[in-house]
TORPADO-680694 format. One record per residue (C-alpha): z, y, x; residue number from 1; residue in one letter. Coordinates in pm, 1 decimal, always signed. Example, Ala and Ser with C-alpha at 12.3 -4.5 7.8 and 13.67 -1.06 7.14 Angstrom:
2
<site pz="+780.0" py="-450.0" px="+1230.0" nr="1" rest="A"/>
<site pz="+714.0" py="-106.0" px="+1367.0" nr="2" rest="S"/>
***
This chain:
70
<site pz="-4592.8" py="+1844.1" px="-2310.7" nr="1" rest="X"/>
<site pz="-4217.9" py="+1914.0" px="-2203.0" nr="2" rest="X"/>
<site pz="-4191.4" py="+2155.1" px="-2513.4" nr="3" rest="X"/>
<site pz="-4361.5" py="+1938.3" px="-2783.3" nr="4" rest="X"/>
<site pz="-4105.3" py="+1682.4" px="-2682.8" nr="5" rest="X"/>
<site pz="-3791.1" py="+1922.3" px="-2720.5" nr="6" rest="X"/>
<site pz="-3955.7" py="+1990.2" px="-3037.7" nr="7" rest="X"/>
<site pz="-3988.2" py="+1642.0" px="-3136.5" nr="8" rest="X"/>
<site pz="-3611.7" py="+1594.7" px="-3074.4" nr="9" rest="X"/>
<site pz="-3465.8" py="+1910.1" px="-3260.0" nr="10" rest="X"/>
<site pz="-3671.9" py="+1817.5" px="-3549.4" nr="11" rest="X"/>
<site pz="-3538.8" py="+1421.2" px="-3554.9" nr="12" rest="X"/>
<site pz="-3182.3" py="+1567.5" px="-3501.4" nr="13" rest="X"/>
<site pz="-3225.2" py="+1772.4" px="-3805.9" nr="14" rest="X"/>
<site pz="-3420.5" py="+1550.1" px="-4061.7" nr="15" rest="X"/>
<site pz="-3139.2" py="+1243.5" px="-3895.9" nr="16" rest="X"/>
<site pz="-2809.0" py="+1487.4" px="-3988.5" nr="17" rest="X"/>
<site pz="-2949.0" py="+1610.8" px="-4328.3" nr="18" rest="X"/>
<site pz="-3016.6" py="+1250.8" px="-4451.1" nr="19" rest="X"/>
<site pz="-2670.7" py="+1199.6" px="-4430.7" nr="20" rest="X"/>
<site pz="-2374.6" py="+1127.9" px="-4236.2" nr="21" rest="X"/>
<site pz="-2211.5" py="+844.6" px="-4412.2" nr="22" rest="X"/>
<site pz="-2448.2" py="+566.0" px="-4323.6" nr="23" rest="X"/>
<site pz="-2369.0" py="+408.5" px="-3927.2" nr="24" rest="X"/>
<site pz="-2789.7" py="+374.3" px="-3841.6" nr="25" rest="X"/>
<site pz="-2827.2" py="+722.0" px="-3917.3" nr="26" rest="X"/>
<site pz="-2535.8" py="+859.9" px="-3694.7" nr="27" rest="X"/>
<site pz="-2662.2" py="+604.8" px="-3398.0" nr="28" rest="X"/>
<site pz="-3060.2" py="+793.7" px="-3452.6" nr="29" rest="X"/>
<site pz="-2864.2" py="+1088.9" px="-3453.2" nr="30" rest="X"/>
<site pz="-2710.9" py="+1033.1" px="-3119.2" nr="31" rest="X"/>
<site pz="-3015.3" py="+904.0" px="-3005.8" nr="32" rest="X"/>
<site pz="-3234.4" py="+1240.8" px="-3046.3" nr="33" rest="X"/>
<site pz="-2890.3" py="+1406.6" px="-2877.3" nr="34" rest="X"/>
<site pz="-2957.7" py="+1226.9" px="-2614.0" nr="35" rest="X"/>
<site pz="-3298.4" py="+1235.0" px="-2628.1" nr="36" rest="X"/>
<site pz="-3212.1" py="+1664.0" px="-2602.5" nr="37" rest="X"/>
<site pz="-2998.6" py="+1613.7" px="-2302.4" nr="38" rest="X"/>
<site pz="-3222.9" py="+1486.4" px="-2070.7" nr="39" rest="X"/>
<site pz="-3509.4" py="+1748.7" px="-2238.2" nr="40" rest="X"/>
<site pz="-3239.8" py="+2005.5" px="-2152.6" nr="41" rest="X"/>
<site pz="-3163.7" py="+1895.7" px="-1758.9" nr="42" rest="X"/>
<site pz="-3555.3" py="+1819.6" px="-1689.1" nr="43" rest="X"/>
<site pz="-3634.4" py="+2222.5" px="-1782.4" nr="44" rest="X"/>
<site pz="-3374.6" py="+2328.1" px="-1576.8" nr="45" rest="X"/>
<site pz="-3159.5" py="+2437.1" px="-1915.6" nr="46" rest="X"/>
<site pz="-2820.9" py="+2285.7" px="-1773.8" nr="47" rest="X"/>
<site pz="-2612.9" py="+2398.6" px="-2036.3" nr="48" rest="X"/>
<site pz="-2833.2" py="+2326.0" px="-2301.7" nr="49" rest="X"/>
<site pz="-2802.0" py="+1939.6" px="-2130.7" nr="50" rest="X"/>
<site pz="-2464.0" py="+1982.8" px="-2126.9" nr="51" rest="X"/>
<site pz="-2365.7" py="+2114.7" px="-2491.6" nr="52" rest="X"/>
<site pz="-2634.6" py="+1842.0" px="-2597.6" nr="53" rest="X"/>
<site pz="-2466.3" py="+1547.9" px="-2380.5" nr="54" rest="X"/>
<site pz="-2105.3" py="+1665.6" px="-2568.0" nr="55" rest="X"/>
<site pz="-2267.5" py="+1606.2" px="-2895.5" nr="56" rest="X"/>
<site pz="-2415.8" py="+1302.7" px="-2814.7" nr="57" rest="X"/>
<site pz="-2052.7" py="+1169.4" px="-2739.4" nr="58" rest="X"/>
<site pz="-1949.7" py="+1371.6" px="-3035.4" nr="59" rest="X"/>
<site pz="-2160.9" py="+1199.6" px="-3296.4" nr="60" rest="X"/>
<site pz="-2131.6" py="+836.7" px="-3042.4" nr="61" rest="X"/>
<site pz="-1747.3" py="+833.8" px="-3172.9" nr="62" rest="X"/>
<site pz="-1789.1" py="+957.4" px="-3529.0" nr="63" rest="X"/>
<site pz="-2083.8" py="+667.0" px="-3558.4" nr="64" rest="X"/>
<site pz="-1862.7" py="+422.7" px="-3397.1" nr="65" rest="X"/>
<site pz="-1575.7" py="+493.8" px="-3649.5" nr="66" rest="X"/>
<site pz="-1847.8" py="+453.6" px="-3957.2" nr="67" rest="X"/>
<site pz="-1987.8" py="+118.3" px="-3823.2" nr="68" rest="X"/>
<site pz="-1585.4" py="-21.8" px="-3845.1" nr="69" rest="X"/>
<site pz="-1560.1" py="+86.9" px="-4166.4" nr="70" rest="X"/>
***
């Protein structure tokens, strides 16, 4: 179960990023699945993967929080 759901989220970060980054709903989704990938990353034990994914999340946080002012 634990890998179909890292699955899940790698594949919704990747379909969210490639349908573009201009639009504010699709950064937040993307941000989202980051997220999503953090916790997948801490509950297998993977702390660094939680970690790099928990810096993206705020990565792509402040890039969709710059869009939505726009």
């Amino acid at each position: 179960m634990g890998t179909f759901f890292g699955l899940l989220v790698v594949t919704a970060i990747l379909i969210f990023y490639a349908l573009g980054q201009r639009r504010p709903w699709i950064m937040f989704a993307v941000a989202g699945a980051c997220a999503a990938a953090s916790v997948y990353g801490f509950l297998q034990g993977a702390w660094p993967v939680g970690v790099i994914e928990a810096v993206w999340t705020i990565i792509v946080v402040r890039k969709w929080w710059s869009l939505a002012k726009a």
